[in-house]
VEXDREN-676500 format. One record per residue: residue in three letters; x, y, z of N, C-alpha, C in turn. Coordinates in pm, whole numbers, padded with zeros to 5 digits, always signed. Atoms other than C-alpha are relative to their C-alpha. Layout:
N
ALAXYZXYZXYZ ...
//
This chain:
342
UNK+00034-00133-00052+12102+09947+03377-00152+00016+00004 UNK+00160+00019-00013+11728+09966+03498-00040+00192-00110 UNK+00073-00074+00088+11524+10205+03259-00052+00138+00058 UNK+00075-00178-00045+11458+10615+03293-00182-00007+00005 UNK+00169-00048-00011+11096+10701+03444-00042+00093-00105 UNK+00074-00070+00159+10996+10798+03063-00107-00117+00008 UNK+00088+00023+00071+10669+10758+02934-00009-00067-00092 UNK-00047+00018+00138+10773+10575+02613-00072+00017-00101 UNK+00081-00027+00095+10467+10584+02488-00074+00127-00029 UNK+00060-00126+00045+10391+10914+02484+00103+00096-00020 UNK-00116-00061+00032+10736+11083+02335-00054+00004-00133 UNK+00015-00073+00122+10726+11268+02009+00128-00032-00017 UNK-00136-00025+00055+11023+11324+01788+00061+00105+00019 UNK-00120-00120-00027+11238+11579+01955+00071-00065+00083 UNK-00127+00024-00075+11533+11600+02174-00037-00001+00203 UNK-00001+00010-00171+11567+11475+02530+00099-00049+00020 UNK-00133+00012-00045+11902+11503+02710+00032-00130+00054 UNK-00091+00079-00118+12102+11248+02842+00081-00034+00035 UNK-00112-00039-00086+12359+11146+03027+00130+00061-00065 UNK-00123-00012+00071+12677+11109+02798-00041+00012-00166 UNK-00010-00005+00185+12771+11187+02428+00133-00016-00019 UNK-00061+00043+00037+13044+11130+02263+00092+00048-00130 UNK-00061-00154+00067+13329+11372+02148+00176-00043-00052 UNK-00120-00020+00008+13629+11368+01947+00075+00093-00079 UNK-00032-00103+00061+13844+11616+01806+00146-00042-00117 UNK-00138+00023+00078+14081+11672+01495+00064+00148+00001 UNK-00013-00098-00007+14295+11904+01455+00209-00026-00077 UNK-00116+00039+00007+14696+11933+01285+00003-00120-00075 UNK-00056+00125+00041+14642+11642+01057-00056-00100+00059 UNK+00005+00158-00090+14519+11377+01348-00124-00002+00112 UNK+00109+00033-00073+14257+11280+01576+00041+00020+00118 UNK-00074+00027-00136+14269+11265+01921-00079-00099+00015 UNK+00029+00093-00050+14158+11001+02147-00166-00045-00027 UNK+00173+00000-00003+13794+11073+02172-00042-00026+00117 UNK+00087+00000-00132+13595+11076+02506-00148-00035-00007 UNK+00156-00022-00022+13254+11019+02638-00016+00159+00077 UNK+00014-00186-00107+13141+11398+02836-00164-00007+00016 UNK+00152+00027+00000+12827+11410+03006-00005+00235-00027 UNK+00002-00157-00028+12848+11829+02912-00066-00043-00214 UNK+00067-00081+00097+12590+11922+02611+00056+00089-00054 UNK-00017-00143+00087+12693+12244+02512+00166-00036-00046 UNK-00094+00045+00038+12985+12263+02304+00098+00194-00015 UNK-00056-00131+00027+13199+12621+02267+00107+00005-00113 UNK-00111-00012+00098+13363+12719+01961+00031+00144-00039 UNK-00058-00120+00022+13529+13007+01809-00128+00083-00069 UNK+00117-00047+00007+13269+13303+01700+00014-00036-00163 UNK-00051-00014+00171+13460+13274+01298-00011-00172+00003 UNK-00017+00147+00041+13436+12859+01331-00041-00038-00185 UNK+00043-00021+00164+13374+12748+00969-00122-00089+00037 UNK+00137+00013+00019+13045+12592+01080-00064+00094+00006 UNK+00078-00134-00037+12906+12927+01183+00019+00062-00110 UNK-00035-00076+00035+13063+13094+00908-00054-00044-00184 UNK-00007+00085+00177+13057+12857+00545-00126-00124+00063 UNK+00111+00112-00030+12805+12563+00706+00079-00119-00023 UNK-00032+00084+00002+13070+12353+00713-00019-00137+00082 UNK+00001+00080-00083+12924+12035+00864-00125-00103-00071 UNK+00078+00165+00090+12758+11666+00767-00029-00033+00152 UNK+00064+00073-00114+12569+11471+00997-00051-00185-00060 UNK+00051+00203+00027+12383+11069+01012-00123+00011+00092 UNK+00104+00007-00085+12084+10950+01162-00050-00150+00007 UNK+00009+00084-00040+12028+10634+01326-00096-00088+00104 UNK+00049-00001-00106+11833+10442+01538+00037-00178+00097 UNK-00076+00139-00080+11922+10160+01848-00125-00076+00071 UNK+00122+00067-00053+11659+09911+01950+00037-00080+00069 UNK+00028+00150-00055+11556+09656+02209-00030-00127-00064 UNK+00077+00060+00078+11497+09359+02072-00106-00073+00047 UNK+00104+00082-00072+11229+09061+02182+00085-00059+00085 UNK-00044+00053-00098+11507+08898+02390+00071+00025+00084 UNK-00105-00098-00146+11641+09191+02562+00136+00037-00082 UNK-00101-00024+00072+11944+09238+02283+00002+00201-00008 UNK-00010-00149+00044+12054+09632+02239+00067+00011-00156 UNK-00053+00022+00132+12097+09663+01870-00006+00100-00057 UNK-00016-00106+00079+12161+09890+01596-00016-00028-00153 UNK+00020+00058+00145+12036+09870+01229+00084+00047-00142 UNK-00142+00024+00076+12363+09869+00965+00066+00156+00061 UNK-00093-00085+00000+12537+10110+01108+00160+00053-00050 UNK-00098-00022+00041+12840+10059+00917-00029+00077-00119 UNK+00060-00087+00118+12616+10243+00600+00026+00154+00024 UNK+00038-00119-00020+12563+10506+00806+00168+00076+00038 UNK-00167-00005+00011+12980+10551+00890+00033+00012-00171 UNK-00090-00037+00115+13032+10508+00519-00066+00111-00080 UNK+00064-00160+00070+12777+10814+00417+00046+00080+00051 UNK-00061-00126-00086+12896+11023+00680+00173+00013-00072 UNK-00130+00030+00040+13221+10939+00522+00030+00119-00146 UNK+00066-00071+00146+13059+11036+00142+00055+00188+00062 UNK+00060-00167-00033+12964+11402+00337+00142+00013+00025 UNK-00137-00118-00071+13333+11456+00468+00053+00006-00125 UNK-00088-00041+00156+13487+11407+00114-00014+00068-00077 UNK+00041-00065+00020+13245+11600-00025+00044+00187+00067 UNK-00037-00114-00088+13311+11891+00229+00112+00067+00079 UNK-00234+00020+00005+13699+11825+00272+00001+00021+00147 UNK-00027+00031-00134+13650+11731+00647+00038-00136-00015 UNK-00086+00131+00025+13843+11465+00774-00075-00113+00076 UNK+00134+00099-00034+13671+11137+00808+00031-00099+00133 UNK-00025+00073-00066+13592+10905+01064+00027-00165-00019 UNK-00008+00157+00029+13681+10500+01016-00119-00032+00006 UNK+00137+00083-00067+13395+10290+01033+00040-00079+00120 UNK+00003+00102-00101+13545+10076+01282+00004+00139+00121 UNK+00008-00092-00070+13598+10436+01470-00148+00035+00042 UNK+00129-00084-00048+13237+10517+01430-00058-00105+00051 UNK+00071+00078-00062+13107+10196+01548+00030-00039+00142 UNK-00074-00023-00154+13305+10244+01861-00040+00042+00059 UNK+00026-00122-00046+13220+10566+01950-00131-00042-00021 UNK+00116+00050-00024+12844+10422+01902-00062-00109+00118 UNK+00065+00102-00164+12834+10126+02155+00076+00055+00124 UNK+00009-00020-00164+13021+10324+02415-00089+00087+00013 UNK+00078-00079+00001+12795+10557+02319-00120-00005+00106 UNK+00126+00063-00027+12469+10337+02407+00017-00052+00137 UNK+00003+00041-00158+12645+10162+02717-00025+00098+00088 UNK+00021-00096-00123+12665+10459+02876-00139+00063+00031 UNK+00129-00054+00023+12302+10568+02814-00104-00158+00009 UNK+00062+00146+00046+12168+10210+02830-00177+00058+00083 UNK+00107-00045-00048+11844+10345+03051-00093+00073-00057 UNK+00073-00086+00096+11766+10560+02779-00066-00094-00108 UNK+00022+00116+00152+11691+10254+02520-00165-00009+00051 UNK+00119+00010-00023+11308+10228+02515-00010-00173-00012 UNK+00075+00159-00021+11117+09883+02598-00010-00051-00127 UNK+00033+00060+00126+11095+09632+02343-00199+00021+00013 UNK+00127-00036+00002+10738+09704+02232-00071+00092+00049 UNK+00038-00119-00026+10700+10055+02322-00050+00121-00095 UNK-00002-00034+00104+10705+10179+01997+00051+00103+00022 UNK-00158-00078-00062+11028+10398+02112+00107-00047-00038 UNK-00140+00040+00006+11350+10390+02005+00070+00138+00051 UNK-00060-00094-00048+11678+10558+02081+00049+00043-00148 UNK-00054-00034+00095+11775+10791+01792+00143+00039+00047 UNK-00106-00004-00004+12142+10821+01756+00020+00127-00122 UNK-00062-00075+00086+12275+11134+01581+00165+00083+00022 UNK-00130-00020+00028+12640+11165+01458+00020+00119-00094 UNK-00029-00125+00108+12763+11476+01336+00177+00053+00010 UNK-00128-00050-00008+13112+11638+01235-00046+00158-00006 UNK-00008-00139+00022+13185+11998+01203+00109+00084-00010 UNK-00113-00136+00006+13445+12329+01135+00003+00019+00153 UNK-00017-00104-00078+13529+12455+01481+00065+00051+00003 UNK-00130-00075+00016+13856+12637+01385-00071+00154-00041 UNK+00034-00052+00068+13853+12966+01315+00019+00031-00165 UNK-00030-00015+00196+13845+13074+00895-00062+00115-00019 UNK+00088-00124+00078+13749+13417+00764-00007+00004-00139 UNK-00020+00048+00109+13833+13343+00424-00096-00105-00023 UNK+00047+00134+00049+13653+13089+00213+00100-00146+00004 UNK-00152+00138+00026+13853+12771+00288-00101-00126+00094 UNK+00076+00116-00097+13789+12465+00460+00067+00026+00164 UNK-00037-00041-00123+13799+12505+00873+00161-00098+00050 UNK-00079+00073-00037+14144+12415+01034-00004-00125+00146 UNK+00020+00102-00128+13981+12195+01332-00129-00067+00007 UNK+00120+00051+00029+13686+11992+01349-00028-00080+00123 UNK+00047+00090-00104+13477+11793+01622-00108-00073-00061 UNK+00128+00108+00040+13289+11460+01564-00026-00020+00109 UNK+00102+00007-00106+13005+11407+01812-00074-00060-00005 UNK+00119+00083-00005+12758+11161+01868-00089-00005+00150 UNK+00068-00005-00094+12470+11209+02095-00111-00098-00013 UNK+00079+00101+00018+12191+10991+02148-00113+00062+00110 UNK+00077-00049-00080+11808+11078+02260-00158-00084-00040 UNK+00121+00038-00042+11470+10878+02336-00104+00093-00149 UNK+00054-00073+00082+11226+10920+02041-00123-00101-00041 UNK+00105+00056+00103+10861+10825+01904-00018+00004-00110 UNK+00030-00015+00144+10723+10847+01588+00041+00103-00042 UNK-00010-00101+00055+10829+11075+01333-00101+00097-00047 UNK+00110-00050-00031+10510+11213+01275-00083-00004+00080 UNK+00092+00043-00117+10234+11273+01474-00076-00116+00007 UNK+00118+00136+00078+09969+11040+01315+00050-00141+00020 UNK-00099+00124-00004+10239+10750+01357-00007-00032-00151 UNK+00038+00017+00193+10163+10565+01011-00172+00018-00095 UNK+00121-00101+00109+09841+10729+00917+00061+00039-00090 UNK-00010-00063+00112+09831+10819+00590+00002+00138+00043 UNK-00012-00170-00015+09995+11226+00532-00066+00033-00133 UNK+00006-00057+00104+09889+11465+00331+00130+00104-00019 UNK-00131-00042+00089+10173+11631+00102-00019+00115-00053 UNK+00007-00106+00081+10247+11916-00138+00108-00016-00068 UNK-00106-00037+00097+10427+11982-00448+00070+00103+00035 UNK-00121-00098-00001+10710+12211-00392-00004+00093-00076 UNK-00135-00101+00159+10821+12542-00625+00122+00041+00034 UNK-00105-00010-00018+11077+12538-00461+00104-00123+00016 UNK-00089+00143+00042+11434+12276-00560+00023-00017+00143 UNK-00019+00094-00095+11542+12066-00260+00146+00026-00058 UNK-00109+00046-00028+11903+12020-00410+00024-00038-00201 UNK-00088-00041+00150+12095+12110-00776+00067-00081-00062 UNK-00127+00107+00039+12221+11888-01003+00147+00023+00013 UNK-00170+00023-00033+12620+11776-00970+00020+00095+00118 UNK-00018-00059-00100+12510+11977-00619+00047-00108+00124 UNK-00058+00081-00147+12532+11818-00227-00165-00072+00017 UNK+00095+00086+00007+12177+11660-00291+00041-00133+00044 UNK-00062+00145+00002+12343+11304-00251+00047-00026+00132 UNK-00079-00014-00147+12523+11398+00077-00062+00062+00139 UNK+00124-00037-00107+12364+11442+00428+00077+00117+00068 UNK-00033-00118-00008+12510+11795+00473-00116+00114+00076 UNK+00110-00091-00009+12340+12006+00695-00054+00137-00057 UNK-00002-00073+00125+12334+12274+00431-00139-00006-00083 UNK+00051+00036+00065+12120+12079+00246-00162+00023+00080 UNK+00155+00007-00129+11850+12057+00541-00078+00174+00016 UNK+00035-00173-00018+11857+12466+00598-00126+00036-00106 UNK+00128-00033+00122+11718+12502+00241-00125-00015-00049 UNK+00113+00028+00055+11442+12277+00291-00116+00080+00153 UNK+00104-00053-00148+11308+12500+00640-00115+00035-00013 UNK+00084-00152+00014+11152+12781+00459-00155-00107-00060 UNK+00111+00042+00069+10927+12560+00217-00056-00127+00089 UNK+00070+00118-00109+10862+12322+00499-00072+00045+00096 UNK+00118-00099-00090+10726+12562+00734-00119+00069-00097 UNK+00109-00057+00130+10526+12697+00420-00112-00114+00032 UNK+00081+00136-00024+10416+12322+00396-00134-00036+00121 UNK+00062+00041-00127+10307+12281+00772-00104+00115+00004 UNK+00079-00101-00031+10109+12617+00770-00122-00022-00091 UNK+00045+00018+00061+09942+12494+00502-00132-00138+00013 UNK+00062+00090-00027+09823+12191+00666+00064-00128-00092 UNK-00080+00077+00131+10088+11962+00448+00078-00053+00150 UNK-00123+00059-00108+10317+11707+00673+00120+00016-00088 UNK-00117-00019+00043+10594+11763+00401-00037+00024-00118 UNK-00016-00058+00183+10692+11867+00049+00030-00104-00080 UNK-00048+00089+00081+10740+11649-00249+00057+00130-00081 UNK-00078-00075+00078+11047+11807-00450+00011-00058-00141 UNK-00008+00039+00152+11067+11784-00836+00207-00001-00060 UNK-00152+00008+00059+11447+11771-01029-00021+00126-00004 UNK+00022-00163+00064+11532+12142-01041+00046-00001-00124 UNK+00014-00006+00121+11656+12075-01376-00113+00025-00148 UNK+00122-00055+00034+11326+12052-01526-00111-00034+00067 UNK+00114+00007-00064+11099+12004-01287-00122-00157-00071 UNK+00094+00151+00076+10977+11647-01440-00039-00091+00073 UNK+00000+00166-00077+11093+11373-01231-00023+00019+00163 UNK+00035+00005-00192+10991+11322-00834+00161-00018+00032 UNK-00122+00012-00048+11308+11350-00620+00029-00089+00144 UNK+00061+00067-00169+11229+11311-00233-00027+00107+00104 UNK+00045-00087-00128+11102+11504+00082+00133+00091+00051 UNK-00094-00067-00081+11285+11740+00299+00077-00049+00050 UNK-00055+00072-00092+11399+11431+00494-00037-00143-00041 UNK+00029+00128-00001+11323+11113+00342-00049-00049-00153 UNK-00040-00001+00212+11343+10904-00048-00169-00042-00009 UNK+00108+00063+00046+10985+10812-00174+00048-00141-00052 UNK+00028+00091+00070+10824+10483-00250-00107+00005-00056 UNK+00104+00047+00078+10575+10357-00500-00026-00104-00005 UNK+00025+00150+00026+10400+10046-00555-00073-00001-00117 UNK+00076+00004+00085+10247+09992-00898-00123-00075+00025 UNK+00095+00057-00035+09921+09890-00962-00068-00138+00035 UNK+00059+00145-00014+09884+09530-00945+00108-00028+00137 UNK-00047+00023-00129+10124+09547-00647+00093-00109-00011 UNK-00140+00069+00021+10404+09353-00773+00127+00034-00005 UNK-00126-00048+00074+10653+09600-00861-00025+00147+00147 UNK-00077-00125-00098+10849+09865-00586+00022+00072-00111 UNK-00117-00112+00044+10985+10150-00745+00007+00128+00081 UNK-00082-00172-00039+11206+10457-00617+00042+00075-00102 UNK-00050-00114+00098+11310+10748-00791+00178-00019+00049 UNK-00082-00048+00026+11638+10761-00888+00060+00073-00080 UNK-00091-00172+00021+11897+11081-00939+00091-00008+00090 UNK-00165-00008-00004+12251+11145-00916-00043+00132+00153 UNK+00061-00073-00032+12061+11443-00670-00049-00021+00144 UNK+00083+00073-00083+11874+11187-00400+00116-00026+00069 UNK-00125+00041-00160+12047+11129-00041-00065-00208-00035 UNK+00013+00076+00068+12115+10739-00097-00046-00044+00187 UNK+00099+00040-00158+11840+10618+00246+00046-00097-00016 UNK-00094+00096+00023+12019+10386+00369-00190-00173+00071 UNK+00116+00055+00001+11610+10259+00494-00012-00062-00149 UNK-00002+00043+00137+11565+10272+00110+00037-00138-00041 UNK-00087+00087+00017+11849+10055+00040-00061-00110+00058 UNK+00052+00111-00092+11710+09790+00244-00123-00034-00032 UNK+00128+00061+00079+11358+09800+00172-00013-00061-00129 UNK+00002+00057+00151+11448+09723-00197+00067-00144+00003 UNK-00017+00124-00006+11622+09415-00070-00114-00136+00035 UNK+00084+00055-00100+11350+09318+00164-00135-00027-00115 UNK+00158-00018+00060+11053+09401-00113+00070-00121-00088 UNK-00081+00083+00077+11267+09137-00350+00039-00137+00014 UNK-00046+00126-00025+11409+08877-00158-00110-00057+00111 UNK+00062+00076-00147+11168+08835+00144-00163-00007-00101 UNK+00132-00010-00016+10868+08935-00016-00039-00055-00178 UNK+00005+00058+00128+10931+08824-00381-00078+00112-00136 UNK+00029-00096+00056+10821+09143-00552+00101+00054-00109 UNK-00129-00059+00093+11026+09340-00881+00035+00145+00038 UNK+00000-00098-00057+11184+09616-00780+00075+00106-00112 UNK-00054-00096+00103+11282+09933-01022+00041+00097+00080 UNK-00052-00101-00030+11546+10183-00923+00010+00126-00136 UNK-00029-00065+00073+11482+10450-01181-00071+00142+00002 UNK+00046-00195-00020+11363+10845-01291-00118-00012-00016 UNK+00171-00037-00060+10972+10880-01174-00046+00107-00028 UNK+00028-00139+00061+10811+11117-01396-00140+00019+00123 UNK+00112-00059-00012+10569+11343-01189-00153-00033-00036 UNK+00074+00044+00092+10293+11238-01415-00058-00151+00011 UNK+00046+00155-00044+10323+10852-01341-00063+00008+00112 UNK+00004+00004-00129+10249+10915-01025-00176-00071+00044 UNK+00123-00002+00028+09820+10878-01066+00002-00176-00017 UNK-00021+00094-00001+09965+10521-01170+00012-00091+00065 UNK-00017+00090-00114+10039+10384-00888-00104-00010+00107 UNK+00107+00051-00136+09854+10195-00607-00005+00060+00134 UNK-00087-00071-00188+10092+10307-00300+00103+00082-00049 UNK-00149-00082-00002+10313+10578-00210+00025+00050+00156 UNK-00065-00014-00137+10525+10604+00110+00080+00096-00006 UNK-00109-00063-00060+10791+10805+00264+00087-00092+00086 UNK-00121+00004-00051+11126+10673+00372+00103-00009+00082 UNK-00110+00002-00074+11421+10689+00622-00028-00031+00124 UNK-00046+00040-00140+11583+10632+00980-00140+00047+00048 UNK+00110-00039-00049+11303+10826+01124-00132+00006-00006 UNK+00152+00041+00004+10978+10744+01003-00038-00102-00021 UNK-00021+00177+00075+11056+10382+00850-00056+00010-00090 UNK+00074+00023+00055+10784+10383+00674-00134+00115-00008 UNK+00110-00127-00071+10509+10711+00680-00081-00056-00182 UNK+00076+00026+00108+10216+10632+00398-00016+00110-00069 UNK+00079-00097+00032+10054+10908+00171-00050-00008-00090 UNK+00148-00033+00042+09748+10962+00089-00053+00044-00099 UNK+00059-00118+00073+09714+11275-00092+00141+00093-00036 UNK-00084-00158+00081+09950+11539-00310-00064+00122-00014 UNK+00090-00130-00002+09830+11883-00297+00079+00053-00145 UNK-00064-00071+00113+09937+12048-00666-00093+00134-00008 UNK+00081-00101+00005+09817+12403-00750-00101-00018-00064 UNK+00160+00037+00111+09581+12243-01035-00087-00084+00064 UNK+00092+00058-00037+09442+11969-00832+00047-00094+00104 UNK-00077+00056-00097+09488+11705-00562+00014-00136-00055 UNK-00053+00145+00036+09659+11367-00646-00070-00105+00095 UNK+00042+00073-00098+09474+11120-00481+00067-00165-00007 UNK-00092+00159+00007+09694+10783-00396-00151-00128+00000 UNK+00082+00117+00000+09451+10462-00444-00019-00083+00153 UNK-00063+00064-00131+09588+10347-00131-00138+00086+00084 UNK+00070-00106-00087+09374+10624+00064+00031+00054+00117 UNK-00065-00043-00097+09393+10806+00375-00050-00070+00116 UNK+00074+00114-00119+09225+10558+00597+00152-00087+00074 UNK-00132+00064-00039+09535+10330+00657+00123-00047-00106 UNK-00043+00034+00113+09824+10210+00472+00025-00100-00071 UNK+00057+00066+00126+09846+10007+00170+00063-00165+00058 UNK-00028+00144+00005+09910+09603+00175+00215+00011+00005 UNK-00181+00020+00026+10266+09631+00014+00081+00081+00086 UNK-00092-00041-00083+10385+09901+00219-00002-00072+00143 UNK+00015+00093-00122+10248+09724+00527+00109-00109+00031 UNK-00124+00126+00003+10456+09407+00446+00117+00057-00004 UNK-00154-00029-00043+10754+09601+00407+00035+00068+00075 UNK-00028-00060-00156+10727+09783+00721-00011-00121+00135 UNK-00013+00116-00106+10658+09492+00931+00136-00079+00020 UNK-00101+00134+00003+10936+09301+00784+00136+00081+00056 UNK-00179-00117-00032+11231+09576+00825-00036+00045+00148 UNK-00005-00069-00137+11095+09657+01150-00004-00170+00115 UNK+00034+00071-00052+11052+09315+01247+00183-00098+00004 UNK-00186-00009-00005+11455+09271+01143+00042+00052+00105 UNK-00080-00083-00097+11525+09535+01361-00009-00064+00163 UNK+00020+00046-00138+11373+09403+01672+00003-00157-00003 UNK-00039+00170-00071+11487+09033+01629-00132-00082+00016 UNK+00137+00079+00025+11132+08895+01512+00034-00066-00089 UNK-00027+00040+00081+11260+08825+01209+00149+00039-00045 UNK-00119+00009+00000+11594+08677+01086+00054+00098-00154 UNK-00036-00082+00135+11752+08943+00834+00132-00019-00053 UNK-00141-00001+00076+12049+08958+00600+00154-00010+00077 UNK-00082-00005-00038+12367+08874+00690+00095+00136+00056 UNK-00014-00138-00065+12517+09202+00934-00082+00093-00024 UNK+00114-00125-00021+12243+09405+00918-00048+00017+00114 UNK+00053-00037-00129+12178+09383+01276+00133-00001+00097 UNK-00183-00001-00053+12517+09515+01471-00114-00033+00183 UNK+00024+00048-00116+12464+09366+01821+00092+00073+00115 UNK-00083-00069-00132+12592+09621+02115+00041-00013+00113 UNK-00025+00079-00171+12497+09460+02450-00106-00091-00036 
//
């Protein structure tokens, strides 16, 4: 399919329509077939239990060119089994993985014009979402639901691309212990609007959230898990909490910082405090891969990363090259980590 008269290189991270998406409905116990529909808008009841309770989980993905012309997708069976996590959590009924990886490549065939150039620094983001459309006035779970996957042309997640951001401490929690912290619930996203628009007005590209328990340990952004690199640049660590959406980027980089790059990697609780300790600190997920930072803004003073705001650090470098260099078929990665579409 010859390629849409887009710009590639000059797209931001928002939404741009196109042709088909990709719709199926439950309802009674059972699924139906599922369709492609080139129709956007969707109509549901005014009482649906998404409108009403926020009943609804989502995923976020992205589909690349590679160097030899391949249309690919990076583990998408992770991203099927979180979305999975969110319906059990939210007592919607789930999709298979072999269902969701279905409903993904007819997804992409049908949109194939939309896939940005290998070396455009463009991809196509893919976002899968379920939802309530039944009606419910009561507190309950909705009696009907639609899973949907659309797909839309996207640059960098920030503006800066991977310039170093500057940050801010939060006073406000992100996500409650034994809460839906863990699960990609759009629920979870609402709560982080208010203190994110706070953030941006502020001149902040995002928030760093603390444990609302006691406010000790680092958690992760509005949208994405922190990394660290200690000081001699041997050792990864992430924050982990029962609390933290489990990035399925994350996940991967800790393989990649380990096995490719021969580094130690620590999954554990990141006191606030250490933080001055470290060399590097990044940001996270589907959508930014990799975003550096610089600087913490706290009310007492500003955290300054070692790394600086000039560019970013050695170690994160290497492990953005290498996971991005997976993705686009530069470099040979882990056994199924690269689902092959067309």
């Amino acid at each position: 399919m010859e390629k849409k008269n887009i710009e590639w290189g000059k797209i931001g991270f928002g939404y741009i329509k196109t042709d088909y998406r990709y719709s199926r409905h439950w309802e009674n116990g059972q699924w139906d077939e599922g369709e492609l529909t080139d129709k956007a808008e969707v109509t549901i009841s005014e009482c649906a239990g998404v409108l009403q309770y926020a009943q609804t989980g989502f995923e976020g993905l992205k589909v690349y060119e590679t160097k030899n012309g391949d249309i690919v997708a990076f583990r998408p069976d992770l991203n099927a089994e979180r979305l999975q996590s969110t319906c059990d959590r939210l007592i919607m009924p789930k999709i298979s993985t072999e269902d969701f990886i279905k409903a993904l490549d007819e997804l992409v065939k049908a949109n194939l014009g939309y896939v940005p150039p290998f070396g455009s620094g463009a991809t196509l983001y893919i976002r899968p979402f379920i939802y309530g459309c039944g009606p419910v006035i009561g507190v309950a779970p909705s009696p009907a639901y639609e899973f949907r996957m659309f797909c839309t042309p996207v640059g960098p997640y920030f503006k800066g691309g991977i310039k170093p951001i500057k940050i801010m401490l939060s006073d406000f929690d992100r996500a409650a212990p034994h809460g839906t912290g863990n699960i990609k619930a759009g629920l979870n996203y609402a709560m982080s609007l208010y203190p994110g628009e706070y953030a941006h007005k502020q001149g902040y590209s995002e928030n760093m959230y603390l444990d609302a328990a006691t406010r000790t340990y680092v958690e992760e952004t509005g949208g994405a898990n922190f990394l660290f690199v200690s000081a001699d640049g041997k050792k990864v660590v992430t924050p982990k909490s029962d609390s933290i959406l489990p990035s399925i980027t994350r996940r991967s980089l800790t393989v990649i910082a380990k096995d490719y790059l021969g580094l130690e990697v620590e999954e554990r609780p990141v006191r606030f405090d250490e933080i001055p300790s470290f060399s590097e600190c990044g940001l996270c997920g589907t959508a930014a891969v990799i975003s550096p930072v610089g600087l913490i803004h706290t009310k007492e003073k500003d955290i300054l990363i070692p790394s600086g705001m000039d560019e970013m650090g050695p170690v994160l470098t290497k492990l953005r090259e290498t996971i991005t260099g997976i993705q686009m078929g530069e470099i040979e990665g882990p056994a199924g980590w690269v689902h092959k579409i067309c």
